[in-house]
PALUM-822924 format. One record per residue: residue in one letter; z, y, x of N, C-alpha, C in turn. Coordinates in steps of 0.2 Angstrom, whole numbers, plus 5000, padded with zeros to 4 digits. Each point is the difference from the previous one (the first is absolute). Layout:
// PALUM-822924
AZYXZYXZYX...
END
This chain:
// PALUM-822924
X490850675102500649964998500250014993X500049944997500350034993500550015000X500150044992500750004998500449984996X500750034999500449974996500550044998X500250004992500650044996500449944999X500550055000500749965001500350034990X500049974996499950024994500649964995X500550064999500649994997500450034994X499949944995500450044993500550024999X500350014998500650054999500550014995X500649974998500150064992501049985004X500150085002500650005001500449965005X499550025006499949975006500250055006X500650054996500250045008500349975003X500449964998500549975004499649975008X499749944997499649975004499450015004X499750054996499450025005499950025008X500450065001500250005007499949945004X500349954998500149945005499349985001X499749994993499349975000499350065005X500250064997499550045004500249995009X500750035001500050005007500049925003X499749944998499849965001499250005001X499850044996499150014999499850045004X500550065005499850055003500249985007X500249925001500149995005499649955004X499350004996499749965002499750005007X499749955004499650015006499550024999X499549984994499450044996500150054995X499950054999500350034994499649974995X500450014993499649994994499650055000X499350004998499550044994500050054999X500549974994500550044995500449964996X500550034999500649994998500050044993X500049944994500150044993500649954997X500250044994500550004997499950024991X500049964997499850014995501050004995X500050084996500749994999500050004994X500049944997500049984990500750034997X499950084999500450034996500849995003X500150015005500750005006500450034994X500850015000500550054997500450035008X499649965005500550035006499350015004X500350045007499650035006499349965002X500049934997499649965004499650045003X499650044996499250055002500350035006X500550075001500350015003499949965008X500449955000500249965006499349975002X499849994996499249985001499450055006X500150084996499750045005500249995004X501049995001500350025006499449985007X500049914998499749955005499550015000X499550064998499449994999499449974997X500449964995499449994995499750014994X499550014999499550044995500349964993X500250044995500449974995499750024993X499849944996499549994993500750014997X499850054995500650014994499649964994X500649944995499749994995500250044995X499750004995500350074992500349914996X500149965000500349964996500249945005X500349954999500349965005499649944997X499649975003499749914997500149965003X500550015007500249945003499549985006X500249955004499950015007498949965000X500049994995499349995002499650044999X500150074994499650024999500050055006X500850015002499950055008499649985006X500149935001499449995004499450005000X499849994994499350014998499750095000X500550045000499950065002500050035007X500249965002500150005008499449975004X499749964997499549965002499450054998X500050054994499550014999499950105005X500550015001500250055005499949995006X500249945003499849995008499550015002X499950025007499149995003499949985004X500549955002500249955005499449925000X499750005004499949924999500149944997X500849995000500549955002500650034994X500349974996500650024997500749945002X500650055001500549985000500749994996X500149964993500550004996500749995003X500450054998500750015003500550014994X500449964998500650034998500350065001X500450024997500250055006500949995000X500149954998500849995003499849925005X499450015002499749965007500150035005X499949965005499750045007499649965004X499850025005499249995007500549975005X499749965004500349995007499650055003X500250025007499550045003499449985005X499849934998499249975002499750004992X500150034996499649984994499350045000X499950065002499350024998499549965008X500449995007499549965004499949954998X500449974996499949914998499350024995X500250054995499250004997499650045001X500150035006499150015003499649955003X500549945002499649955002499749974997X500150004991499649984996499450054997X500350064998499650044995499450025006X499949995007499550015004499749935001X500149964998499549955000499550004996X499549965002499349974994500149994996X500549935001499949954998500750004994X500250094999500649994997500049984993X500649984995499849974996500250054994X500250004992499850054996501050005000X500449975002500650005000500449955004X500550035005500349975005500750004998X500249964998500849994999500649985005X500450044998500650015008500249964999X500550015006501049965002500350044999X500449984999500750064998500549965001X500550065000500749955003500450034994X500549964997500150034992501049985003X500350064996500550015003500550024995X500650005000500650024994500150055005X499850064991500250065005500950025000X500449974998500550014999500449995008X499749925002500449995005499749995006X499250024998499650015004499849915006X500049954995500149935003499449994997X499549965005499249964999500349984996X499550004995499949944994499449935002X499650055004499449955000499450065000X499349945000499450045006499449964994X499550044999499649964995499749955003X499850005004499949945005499249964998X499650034998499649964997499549955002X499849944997499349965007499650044998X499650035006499450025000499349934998X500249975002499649925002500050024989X500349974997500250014995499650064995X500150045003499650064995499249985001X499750005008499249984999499749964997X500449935003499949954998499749984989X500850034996499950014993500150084999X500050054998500150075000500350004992X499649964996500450014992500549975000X500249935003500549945000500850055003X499750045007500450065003500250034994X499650044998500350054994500549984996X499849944998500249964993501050005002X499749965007500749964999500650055004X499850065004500350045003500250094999X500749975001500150084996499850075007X499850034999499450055004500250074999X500550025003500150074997499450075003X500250064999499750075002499849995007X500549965005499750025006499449995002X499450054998499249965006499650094999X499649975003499650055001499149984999X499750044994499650024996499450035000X499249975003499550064999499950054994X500050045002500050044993499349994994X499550015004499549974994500149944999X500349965002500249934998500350004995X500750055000500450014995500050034996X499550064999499750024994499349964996X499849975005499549964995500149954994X500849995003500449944994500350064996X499950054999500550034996500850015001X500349995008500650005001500449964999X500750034998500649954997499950014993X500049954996500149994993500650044997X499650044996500550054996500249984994X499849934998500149994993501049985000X500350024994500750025001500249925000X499749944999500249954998500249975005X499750025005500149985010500350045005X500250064995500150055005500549985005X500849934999500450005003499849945005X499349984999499849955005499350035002X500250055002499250045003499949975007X500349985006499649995003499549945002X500549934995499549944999499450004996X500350064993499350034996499550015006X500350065003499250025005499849965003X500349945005499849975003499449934997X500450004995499549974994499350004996X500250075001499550054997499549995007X500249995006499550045007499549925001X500549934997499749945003499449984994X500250044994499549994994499450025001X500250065005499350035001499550005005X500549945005499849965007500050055005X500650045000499950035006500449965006X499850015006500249965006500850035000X500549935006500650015001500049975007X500550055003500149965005500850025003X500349975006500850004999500150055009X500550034999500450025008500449964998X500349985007500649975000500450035004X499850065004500650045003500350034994X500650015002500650044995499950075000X499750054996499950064998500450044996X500449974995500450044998500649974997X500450034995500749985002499950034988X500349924996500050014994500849994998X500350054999500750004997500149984997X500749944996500250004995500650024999X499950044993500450044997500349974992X500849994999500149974996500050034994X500050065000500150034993499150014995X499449985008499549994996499849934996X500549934999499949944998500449994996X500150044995500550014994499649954995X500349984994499949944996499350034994X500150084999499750034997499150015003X500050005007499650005007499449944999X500549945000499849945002499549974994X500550024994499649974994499450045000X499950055003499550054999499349975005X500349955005499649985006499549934996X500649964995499949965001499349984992X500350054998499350044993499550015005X499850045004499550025002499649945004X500749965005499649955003499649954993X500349994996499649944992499350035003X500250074996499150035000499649975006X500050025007499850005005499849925001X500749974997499549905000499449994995X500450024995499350014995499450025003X499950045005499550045000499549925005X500750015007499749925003499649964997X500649974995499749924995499450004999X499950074995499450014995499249985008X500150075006499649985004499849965005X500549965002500249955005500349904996X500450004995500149984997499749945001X499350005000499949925004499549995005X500450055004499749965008501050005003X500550024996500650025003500849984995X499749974995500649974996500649985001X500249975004500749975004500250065002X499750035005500550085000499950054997X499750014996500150054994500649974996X499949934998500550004996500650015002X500249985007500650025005500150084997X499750035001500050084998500450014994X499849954994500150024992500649965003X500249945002500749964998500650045007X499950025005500450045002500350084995X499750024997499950054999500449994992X499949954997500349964992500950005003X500049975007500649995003500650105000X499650015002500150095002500150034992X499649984996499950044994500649974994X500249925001500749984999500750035003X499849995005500650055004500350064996X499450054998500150074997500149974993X500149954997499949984993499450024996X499350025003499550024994499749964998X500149954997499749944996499549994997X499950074997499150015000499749985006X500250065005499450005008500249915001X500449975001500349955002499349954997X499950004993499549944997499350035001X499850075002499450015001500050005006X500349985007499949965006500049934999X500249964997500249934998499349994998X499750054994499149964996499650045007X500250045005499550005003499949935006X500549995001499949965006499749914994X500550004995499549934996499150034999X500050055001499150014998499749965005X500450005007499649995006500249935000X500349974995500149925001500749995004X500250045001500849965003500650014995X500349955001500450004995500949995002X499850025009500750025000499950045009X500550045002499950035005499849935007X499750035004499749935007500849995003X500250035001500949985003500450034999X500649995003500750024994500649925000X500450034996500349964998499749954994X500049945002499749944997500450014993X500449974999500450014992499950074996X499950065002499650044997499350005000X499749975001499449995002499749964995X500449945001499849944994500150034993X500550034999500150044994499650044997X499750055006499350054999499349954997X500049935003499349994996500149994994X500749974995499949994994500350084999X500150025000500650064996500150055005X499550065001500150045005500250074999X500250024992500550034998500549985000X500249944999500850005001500149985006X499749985005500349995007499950055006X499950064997500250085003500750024997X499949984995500650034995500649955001X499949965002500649955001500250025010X499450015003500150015005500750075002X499850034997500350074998500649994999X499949984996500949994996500449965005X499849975003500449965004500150035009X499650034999500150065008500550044999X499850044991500650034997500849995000X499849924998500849994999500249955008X499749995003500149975006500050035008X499650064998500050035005499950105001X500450014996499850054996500250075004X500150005008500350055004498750015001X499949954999499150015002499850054992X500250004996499750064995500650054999X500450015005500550054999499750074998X499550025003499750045002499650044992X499949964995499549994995500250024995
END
């Protein structure tokens, strides 16, 4: 039977872990192993860690959440790798759900979950990733492209060491998981979807700060860039999607730089305005796609301005 590490980075995660491990420990299959990688904690994290039993990697410097996994990856002796947040949690069918895969033939280099994504405040569904499977087989990079694809899936490990892991380059680090995923279809590995619901992705407000976001939306340019350059023309129309939502996003936060180096990347691919949207801005983008972000702005600002209160 093969196996499987349930494999969890860390930095300043006493609060939440509890929740996460005695989820892990409550499974119908046990995990593996259960590791915990703790990127220079100021609190118990380690600590609360052995409490639940899990074998915990101390970093000597803090690099952030890719580089912990790729330490965790290279520690495990599991067959099968599984990336966890740790202010996440498991339902308690999640490691049955992937025995039925990691014991197959015919499994593939990476199987991507359901989750159920929830406010951890009021604890109200938000919604369920929901993805078509039909869809992923069918195009597997058209999938990637157009689909935002978080941590939940589960990993062979020689699979995920052959590509060299998650991208550690600083430039992606706040869009690591579509970097990896990008990284994984570059290298042609196989995808394939669950659609039972396995685990449970919280949203947390204090993590979507204005400071946060712009950080995301830097990393995601990189990460289109990286698409265009390799896919670019078998995939134009949605890549460009990528750069001209992203132009939108990076207005929002007013970085006007990032804003015009999403705008030349999507003109590289020949479009010359986003595919849908509002028509009046729209038409605006094809002659003047700097001013009709910035026009756009201003006028949410001054028309609707309870939407960037927050900023």
């Amino acid at each position: 039977m093969s196996s499987i590490a349930l494999c969890i980075p860390a930095f300043n995660a006493a609060w939440c872990l509890p929740r996460l491990l005695e989820s892990a420990n409550n499974q119908s299959i046990p995990f593996n192993e259960i590791l915990v990688y703790d990127d220079c904690s100021t609190d118990n994290t380690r600590e609360v860690a052995v409490k639940y039993g899990a074998k915990v990697i101390t970093g000597r410097v803090n690099k952030g959440c890719a580089f912990g996994k790729n330490q965790l990856a290279a520690v495990a002796q599991s067959d099968w790798l599984h990336f966890h947040d740790a202010d996440d949690e498991l339902l308690p069918n999640f490691t049955q759900v992937a025995h039925k895969w990691i014991n197959s033939e015919s499994a593939p280099d990476i199987i991507l979950l359901n989750y159920n994504y929830i406010d951890f405040n009021s604890n109200e569904p938000i919604g369920s990733a929901n993805f078509n499977r039909n869809d992923l087989l069918d195009d597997t990079s058209k999938f990637v492209i157009v689909n935002k694809i978080v941590n939940f899936a589960i990993c062979k490990k020689l699979s995920f060491l052959s590509i060299g892991g998650f991208n550690q380059n600083t430039e992606v680090l706040y869009n690591e998981d579509r970097a990896f995923y990008t990284r994984a279809l570059l290298h042609q590995l196989r995808f394939d979807y669950e659609p039972i619901i396995t685990c449970i992705n919280y949203r947390y407000a204090q993590s979507m700060s204005a400071s946060n976001m712009l950080k995301c939306a830097q990393a995601y340019y990189h990460v289109s860039v990286e698409l265009a350059n390799a896919l670019g023309h078998r995939y134009p129309t949605e890549i460009a999607e990528c750069f001209w939502k992203n132009a939108q996003l990076s207005a929002q936060y007013k970085d006007w730089t990032l804003t015009r180096k999403n705008i030349i990347g999507a003109r590289k691919l020949q479009s010359k305005a986003p595919a849908s949207g509002n028509k009046f801005f729209n038409l605006i983008c094809t002659f003047f796609p700097m001013f009709a972000h910035q026009l756009r702005e201003f006028n949410i600002r001054l028309l609707k301005p309870q939407l960037r209160s927050e900023q």
